[in-house]
Structure formats: structure tokens, C-alpha cells
Backbone as XML, in Angstrom:
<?xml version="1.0"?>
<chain id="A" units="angstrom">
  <residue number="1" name="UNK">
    <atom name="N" x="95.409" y="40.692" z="79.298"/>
    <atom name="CA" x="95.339" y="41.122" z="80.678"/>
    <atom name="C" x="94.056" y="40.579" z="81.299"/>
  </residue>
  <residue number="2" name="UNK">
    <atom name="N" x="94.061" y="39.611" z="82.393"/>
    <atom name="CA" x="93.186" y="39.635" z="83.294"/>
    <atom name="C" x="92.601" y="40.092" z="84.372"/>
  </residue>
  <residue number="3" name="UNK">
    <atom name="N" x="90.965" y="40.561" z="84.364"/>
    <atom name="CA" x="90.210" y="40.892" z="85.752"/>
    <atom name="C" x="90.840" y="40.715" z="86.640"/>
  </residue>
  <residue number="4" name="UNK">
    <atom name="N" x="91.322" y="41.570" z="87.796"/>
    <atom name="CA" x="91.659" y="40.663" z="89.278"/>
    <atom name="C" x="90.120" y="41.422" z="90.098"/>
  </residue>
  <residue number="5" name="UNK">
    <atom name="N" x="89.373" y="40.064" z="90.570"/>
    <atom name="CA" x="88.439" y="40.609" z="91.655"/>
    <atom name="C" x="88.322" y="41.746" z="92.169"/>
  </residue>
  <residue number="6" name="UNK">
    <atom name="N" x="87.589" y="42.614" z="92.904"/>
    <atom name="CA" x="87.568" y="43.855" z="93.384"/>
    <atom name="C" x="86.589" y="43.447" z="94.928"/>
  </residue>
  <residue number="7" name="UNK">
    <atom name="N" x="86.408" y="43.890" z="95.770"/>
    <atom name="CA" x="84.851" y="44.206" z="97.143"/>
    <atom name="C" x="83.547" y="44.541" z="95.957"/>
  </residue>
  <residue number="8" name="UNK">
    <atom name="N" x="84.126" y="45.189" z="95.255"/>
    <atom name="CA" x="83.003" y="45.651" z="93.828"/>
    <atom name="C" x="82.509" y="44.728" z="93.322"/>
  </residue>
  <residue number="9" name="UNK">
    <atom name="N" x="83.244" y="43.658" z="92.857"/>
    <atom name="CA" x="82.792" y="42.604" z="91.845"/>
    <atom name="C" x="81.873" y="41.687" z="92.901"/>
  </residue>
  <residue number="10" name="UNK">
    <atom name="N" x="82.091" y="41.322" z="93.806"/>
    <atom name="CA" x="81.255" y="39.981" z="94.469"/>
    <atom name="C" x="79.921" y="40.638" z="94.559"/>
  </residue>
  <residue number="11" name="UNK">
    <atom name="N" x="79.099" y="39.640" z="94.287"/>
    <atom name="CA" x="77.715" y="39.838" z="94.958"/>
    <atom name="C" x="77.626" y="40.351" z="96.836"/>
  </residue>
  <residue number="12" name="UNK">
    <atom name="N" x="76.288" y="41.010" z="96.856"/>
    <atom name="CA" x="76.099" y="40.961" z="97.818"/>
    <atom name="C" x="75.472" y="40.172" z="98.387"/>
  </residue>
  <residue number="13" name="UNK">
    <atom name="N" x="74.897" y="39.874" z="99.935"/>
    <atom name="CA" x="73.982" y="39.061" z="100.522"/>
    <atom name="C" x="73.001" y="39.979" z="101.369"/>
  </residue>
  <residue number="14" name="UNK">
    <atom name="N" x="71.973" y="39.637" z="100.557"/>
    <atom name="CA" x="71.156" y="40.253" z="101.203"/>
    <atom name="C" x="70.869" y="39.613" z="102.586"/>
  </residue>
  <residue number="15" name="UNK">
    <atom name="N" x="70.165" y="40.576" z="103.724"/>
    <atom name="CA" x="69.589" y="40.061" z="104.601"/>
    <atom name="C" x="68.322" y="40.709" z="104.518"/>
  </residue>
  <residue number="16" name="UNK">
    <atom name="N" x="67.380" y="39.882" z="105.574"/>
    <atom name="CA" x="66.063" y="40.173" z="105.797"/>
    <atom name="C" x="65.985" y="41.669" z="106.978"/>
  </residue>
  <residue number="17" name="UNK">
    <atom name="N" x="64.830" y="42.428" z="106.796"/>
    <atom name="CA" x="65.321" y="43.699" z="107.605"/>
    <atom name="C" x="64.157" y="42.428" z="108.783"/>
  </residue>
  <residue number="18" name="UNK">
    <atom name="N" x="64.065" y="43.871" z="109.699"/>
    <atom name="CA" x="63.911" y="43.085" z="111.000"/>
    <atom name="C" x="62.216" y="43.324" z="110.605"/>
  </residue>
  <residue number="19" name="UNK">
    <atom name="N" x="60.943" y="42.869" z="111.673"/>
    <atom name="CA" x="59.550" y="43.081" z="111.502"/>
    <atom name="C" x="59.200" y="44.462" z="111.852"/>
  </residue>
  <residue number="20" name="UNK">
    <atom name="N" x="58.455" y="45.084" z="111.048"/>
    <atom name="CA" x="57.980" y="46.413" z="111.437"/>
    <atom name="C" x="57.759" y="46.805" z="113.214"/>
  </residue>
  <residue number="21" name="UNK">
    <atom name="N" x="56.980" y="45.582" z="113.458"/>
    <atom name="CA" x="56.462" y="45.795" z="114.645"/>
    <atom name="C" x="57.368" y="44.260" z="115.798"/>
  </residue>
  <residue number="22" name="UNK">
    <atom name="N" x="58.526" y="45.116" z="115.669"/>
    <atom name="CA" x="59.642" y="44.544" z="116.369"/>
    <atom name="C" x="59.625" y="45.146" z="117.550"/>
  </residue>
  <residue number="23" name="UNK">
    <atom name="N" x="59.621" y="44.817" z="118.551"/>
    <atom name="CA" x="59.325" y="45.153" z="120.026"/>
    <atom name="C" x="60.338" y="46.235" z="120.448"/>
  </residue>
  <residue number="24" name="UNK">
    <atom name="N" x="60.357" y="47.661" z="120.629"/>
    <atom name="CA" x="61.340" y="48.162" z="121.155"/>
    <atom name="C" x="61.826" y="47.600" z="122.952"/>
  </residue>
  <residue number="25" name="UNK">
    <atom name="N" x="63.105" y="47.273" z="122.493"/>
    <atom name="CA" x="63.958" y="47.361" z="124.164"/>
    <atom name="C" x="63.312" y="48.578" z="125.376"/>
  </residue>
  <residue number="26" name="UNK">
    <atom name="N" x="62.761" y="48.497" z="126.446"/>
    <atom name="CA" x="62.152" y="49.591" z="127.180"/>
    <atom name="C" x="63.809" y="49.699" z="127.586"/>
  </residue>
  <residue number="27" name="UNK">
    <atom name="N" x="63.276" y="51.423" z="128.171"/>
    <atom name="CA" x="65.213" y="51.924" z="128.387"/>
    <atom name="C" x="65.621" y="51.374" z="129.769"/>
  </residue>
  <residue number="28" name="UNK">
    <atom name="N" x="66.756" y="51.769" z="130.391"/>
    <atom name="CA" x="67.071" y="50.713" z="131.072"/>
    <atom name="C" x="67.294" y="52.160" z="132.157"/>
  </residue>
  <residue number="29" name="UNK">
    <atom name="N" x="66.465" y="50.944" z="133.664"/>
    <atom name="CA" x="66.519" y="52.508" z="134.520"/>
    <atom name="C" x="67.796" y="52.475" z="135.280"/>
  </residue>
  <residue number="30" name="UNK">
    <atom name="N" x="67.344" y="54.191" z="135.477"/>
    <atom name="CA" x="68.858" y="55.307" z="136.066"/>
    <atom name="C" x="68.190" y="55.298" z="137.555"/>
  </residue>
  <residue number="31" name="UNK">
    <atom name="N" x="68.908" y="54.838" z="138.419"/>
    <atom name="CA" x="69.077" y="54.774" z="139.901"/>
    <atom name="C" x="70.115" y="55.891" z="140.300"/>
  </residue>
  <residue number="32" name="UNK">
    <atom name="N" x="70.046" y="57.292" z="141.299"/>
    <atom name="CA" x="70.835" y="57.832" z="141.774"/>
    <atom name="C" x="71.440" y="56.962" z="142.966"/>
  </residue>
  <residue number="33" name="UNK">
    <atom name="N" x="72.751" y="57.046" z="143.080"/>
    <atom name="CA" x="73.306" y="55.734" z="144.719"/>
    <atom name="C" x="73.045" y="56.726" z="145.903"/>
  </residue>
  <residue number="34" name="UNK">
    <atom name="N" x="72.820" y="58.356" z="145.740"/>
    <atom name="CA" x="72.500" y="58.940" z="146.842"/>
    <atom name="C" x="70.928" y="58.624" z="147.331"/>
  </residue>
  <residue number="35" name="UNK">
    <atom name="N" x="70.281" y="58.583" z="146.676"/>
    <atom name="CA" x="68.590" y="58.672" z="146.458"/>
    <atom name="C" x="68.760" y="56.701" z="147.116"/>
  </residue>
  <residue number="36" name="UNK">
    <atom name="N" x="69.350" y="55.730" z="146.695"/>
    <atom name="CA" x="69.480" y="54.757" z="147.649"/>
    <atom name="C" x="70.103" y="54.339" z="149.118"/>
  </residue>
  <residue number="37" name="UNK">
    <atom name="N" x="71.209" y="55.758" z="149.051"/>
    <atom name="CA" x="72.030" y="55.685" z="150.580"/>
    <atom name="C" x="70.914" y="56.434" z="150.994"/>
  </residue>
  <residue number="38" name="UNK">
    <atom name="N" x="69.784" y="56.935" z="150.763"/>
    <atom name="CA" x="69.065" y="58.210" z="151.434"/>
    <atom name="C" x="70.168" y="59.395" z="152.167"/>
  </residue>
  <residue number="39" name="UNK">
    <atom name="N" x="71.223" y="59.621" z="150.868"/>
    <atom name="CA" x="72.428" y="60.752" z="151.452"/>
    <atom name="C" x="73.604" y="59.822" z="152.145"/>
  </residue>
  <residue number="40" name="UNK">
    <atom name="N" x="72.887" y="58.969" z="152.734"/>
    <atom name="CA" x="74.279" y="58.159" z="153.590"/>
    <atom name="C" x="75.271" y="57.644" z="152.518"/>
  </residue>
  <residue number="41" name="UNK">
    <atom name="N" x="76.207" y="56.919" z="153.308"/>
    <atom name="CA" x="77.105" y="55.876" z="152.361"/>
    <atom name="C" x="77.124" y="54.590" z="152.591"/>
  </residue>
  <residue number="42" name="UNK">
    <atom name="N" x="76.157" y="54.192" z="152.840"/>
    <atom name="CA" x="75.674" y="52.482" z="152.726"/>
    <atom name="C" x="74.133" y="52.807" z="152.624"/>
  </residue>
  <residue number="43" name="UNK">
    <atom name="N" x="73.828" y="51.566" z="151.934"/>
    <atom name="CA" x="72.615" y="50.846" z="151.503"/>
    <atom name="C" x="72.516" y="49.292" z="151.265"/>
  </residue>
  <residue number="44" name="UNK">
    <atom name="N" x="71.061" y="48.948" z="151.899"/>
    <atom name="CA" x="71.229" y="46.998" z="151.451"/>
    <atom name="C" x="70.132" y="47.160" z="150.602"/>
  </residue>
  <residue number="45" name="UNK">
    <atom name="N" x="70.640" y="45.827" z="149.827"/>
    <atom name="CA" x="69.414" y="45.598" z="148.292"/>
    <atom name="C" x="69.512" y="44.179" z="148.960"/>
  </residue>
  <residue number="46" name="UNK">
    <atom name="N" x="68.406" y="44.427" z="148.427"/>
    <atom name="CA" x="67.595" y="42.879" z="148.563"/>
    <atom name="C" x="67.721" y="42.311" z="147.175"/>
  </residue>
  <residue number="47" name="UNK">
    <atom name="N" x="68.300" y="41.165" z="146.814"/>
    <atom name="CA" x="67.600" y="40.250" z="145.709"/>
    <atom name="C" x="67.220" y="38.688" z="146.190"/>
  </residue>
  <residue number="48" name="UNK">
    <atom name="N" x="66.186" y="38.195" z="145.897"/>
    <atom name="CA" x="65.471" y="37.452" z="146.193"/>
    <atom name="C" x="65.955" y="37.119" z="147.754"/>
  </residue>
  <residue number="49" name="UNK">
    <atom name="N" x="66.498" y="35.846" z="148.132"/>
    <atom name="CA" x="66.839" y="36.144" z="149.656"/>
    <atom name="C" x="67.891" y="36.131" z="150.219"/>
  </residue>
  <residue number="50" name="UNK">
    <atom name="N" x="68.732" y="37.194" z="149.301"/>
    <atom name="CA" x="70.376" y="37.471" z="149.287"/>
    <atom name="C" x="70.184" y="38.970" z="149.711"/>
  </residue>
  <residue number="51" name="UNK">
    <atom name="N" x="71.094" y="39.419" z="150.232"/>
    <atom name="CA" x="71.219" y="41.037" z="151.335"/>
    <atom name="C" x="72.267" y="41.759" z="150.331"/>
  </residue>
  <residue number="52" name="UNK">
    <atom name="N" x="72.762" y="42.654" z="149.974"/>
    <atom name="CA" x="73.717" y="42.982" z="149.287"/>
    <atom name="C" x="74.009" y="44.367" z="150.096"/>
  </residue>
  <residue number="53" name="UNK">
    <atom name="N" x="75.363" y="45.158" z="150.035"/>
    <atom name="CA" x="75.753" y="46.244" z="150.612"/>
    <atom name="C" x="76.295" y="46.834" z="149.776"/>
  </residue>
  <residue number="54" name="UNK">
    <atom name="N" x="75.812" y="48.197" z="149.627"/>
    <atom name="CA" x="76.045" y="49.358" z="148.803"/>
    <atom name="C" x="76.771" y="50.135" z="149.439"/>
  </residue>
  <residue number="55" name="UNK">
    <atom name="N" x="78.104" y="50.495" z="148.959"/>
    <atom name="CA" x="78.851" y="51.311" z="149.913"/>
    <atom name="C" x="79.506" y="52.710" z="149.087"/>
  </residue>
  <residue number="56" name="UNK">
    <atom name="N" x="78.994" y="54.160" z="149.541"/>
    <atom name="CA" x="79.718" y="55.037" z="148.790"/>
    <atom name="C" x="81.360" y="55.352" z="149.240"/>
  </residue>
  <residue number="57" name="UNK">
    <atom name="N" x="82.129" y="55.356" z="148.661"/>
    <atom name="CA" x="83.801" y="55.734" z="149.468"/>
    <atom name="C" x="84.007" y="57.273" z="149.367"/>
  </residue>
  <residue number="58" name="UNK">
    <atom name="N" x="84.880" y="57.691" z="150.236"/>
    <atom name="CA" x="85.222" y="59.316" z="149.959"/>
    <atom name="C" x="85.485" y="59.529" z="148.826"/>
  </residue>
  <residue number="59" name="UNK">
    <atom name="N" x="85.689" y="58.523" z="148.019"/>
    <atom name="CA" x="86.515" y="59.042" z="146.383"/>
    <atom name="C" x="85.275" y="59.080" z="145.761"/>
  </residue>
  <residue number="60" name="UNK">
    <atom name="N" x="83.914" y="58.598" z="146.224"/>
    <atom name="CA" x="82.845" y="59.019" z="145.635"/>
    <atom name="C" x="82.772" y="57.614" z="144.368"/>
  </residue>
  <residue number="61" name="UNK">
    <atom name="N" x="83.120" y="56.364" z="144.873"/>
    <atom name="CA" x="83.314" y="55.136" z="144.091"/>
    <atom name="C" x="81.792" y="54.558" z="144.606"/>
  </residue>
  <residue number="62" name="UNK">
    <atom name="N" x="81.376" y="53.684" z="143.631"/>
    <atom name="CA" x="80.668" y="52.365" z="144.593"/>
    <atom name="C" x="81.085" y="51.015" z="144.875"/>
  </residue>
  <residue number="63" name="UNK">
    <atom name="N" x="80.986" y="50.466" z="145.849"/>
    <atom name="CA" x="81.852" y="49.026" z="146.262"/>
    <atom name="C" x="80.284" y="48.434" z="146.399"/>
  </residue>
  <residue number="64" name="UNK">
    <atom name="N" x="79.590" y="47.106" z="146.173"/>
    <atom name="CA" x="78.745" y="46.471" z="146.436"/>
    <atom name="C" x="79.509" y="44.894" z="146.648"/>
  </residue>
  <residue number="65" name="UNK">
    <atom name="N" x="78.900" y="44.433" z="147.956"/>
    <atom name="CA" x="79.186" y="43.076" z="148.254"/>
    <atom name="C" x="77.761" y="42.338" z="149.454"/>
  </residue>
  <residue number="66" name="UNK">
    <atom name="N" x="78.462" y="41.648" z="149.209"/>
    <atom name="CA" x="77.343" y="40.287" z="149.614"/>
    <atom name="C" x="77.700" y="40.488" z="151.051"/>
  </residue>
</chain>
């Protein structure tokens, strides 16, 4: 009777762990869309020298467009 292979039998591969002093990710910020409509249901964002429109809907959705 012969061995048949197993996940058991193969070697593993090791990997390298990461550097102690591996930079944590800073968390990623929480914007309220009321605190940007200031209560309303539109707002414009600026990115660089593009206008963007923030729009809240009665269903309480956000729509953003150019």
C-alpha cells in the first residue's frame, strides 16, 4: 500500500512577518453630509479646480456630480 499525499504532508512556506515599526494606516475620516449641507440638501466641494455638488434626496441618499 502506498502514501497518497495529504495538506499535512507538504512543506510549508514560510513568509517574512512584516517590520516591527511598520507604519500604521492613520484611520480614514468620517464626514457627516448634514454638517457639509450645513442642514441643507446641497453642498459644493472643491477639488483642485473642479466644483462638485453634493446633493441630499428625500430618501435621505447622496447623489454627487460635477
Amino acid at each position: 500500500m502506498t502514501h497518497m499525499p495529504t495538506t499535512f504532508d507538504r512543506p510549508t512556506i514560510a513568509r517574512p512577518l512584516p517590520p516591527l515599526s511598520a507604519p500604521v494606516p492613520a484611520p480614514i475620516p468620517v464626514h457627516d453630509a448634514a454638517d457639509l449641507t450645513a442642514g441643507g440638501p446641497v453642498a459644493h466641494i472643491r477639488l483642485d479646480s473642479q466644483t462638485y455638488t453634493l446633493r441630499i434626496t428625500r430618501q435621505g441618499k447622496l447623489i454627487l456630480t460635477k
